[in-house]
C-alpha positions in Angstrom: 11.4 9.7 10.6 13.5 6.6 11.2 13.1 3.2 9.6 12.0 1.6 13.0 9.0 4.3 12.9 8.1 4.0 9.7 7.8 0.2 9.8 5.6 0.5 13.3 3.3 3.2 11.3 3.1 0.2 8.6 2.2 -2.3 11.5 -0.5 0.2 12.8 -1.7 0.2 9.2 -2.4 -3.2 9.0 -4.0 -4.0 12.3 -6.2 -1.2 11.4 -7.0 -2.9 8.2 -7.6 -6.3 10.3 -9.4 -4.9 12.6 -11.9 -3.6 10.1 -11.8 -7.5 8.1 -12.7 -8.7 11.1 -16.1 -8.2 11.5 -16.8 -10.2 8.2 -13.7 -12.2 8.0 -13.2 -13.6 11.8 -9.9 -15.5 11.0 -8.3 -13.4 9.0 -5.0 -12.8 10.3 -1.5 -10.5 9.8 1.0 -12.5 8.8 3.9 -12.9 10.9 7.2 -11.3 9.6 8.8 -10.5 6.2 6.1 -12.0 3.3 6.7 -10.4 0.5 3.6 -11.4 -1.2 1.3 -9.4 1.0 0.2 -8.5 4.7 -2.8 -10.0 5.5 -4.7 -12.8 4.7 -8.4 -14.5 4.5 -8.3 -17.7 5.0 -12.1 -17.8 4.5 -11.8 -16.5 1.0 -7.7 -17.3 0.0 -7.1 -13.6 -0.4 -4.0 -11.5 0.7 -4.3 -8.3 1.2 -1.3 -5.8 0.6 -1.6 -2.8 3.5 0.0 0.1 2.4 0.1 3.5 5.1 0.9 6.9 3.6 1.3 9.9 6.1 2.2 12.2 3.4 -0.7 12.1 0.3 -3.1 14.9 2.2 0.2 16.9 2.2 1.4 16.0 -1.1 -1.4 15.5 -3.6 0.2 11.7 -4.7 -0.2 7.9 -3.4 3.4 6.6 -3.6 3.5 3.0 -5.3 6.7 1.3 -4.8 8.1 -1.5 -8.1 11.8 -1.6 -7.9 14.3 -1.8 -4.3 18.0 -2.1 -5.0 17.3 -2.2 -8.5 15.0 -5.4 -8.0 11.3 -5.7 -8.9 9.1 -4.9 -5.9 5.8 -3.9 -4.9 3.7 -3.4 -7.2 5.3 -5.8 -9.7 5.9 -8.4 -7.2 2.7 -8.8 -5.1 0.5 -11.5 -5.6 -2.0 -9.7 -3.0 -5.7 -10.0 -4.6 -6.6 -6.5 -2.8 -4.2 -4.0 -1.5 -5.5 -1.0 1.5 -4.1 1.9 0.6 -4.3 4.5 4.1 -4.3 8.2 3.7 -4.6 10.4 6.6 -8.2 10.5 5.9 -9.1 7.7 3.9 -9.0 3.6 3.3 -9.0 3.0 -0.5 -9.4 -0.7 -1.4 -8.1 -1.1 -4.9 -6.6 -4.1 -7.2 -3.0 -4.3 -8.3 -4.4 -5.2 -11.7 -6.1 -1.5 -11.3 -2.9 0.5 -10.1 -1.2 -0.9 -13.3 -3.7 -0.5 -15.8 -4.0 3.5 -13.9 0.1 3.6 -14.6 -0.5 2.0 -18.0 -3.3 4.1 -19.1 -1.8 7.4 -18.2 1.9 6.6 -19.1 3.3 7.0 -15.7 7.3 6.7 -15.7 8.9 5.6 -11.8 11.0 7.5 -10.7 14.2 6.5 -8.9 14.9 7.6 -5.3 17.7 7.7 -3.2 17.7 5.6 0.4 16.0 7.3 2.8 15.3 7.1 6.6 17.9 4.3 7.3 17.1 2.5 3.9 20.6 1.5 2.0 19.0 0.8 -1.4 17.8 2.8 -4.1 14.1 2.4 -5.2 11.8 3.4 -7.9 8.6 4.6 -7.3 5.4 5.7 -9.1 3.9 9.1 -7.9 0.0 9.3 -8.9 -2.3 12.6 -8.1 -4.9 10.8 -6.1 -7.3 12.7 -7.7 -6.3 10.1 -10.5 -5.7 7.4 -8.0 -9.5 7.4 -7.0 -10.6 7.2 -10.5 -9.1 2.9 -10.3 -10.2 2.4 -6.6 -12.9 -0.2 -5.9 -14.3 1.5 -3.2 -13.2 4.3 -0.1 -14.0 4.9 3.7 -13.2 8.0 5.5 -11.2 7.4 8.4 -10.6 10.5 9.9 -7.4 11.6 10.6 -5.6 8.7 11.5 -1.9 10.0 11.5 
């Protein structure tokens, strides 16, 4: 997998997310370009919404959740997202970033730091959690049905 593909999976992600929102939230809307606060946003309720599409947790067991890039606070310590969609191959789980942290917090998960991969030049730490223990923090889940 290249960079280029990984980010269009990510964009696929999110417009299935925003699809979904819209049949409550009309004008909610993906926001155009780089934000690094989140992907989506509810204009009708002043929510952003963090998308996050992982093509590898049915084969690995873990959600990945990105906090450091080039040695800088990211993700998780950096959103400001109310909600963030986490997409598995087969399911949506809408979760809180106050819940992923309290989920690292309460079971002592250390990040672990990764080499640049698939055209990435920096480094980045990431937390690995069993999504077994993942689902225990979620807010709610829809089975999707294999979307990759």
């Amino acid at each position: 997998m290249s960079f280029q593909t990984d980010l269009a999976f990510g964009e696929q992600g999110e417009l299935f997310v925003l699809e979904k929102l819209h049949y409550k939230y009309p004008k909610a809307y993906k926001v155009k370009g780089y934000y690094k606060e989140w992907d989506l946003f509810i204009p009708e309720k002043d929510v952003g919404i963090e998308a996050i599409s992982d093509r590898a947790t049915h084969k690995t067991g873990n959600v990945v959740i990105e906090n450091k890039y080039g040695g800088a606070p990211s993700g998780i310590e950096t959103t400001k997202a109310t909600w963030w969609a986490y997409i598995t191959k087969d399911n949506l789980y809408w979760i809180t970033p106050d819940k992923i942290k309290e989920c690292i917090k309460d079971n002592n998960l250390q990040s672990l730091d990764c080499a640049p991969l698939n055209g990435d030049t920096k480094r980045k730490n990431l937390y690995l959690i069993k999504e077994t223990l993942f689902k225990e923090y979620i807010t709610s889940s829809e089975k999707i049905n294999g979307r990759n």
